[in-house]
C-alpha positions as CSV (number, residue, x, y, z in Angstrom):
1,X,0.0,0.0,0.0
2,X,0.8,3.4,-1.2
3,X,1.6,5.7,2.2
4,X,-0.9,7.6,3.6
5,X,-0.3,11.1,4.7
6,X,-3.7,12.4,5.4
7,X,-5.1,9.2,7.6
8,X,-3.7,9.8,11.7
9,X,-4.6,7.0,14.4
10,X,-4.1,8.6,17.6
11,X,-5.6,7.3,20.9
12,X,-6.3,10.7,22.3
13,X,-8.4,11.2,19.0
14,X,-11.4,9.6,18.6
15,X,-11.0,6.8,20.6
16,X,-8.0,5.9,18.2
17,X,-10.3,5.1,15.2
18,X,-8.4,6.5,11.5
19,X,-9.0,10.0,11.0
20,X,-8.4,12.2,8.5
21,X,-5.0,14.7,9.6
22,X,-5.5,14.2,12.7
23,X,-9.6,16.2,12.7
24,X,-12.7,14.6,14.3
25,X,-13.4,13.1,11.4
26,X,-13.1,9.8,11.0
27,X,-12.7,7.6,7.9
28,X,-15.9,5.9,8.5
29,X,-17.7,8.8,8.7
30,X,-16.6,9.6,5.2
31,X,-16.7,6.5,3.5
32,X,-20.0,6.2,5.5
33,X,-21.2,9.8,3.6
34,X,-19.8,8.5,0.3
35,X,-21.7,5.3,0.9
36,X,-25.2,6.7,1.5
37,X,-24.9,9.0,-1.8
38,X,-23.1,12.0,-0.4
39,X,-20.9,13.7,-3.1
40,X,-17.8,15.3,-2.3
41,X,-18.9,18.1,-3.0
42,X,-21.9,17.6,-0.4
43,X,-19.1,16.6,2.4
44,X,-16.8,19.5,1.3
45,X,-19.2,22.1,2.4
46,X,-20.2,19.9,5.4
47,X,-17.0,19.9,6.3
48,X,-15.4,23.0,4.8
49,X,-11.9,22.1,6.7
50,X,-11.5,18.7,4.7
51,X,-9.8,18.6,1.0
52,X,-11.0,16.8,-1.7
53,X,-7.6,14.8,-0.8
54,X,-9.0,13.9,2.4
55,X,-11.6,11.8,0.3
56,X,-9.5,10.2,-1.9
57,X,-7.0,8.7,1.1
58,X,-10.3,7.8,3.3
59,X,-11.5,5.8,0.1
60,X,-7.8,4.5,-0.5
61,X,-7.8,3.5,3.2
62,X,-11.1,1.4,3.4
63,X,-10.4,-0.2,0.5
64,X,-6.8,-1.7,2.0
65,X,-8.5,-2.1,5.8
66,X,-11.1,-4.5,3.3
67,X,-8.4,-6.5,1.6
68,X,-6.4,-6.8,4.8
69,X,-9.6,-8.2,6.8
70,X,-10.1,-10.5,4.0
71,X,-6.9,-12.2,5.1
72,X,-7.8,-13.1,8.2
């Protein structure tokens, strides 16, 4: 996998969950957004302090977390 420089697990964040840079914003929250038929667009301007960056690495991370579950 391609490094990630926009995903942060910190244990003092979140409860440790991935986040994106290190926000209240977690990865699942995102791909969960995506999922129910969200556009980025639509998330942007919920969350004006994400980057359409932050979107593409939540996406990028999911997809790995997947393939790495699958495994197991």
């Amino acid at each position: 996998m391609k490094q990630l420089k926009r995903i942060t697990l910190d244990p003092e964040v979140m409860g440790g969950k991935p986040c994106i840079r290190g926000l209240r914003v977690t990865v699942g929250t995102i791909v969960g957004l995506m999922a129910s038929g969200h556009s980025t667009e639509d998330i942007l301007k919920a969350y004006p302090y994400l980057e359409p960056e932050d979107m593409q690495e939540a996406l990028t991370y999911a997809a790995w977390r997947v393939k790495e579950l699958d495994r197991l």
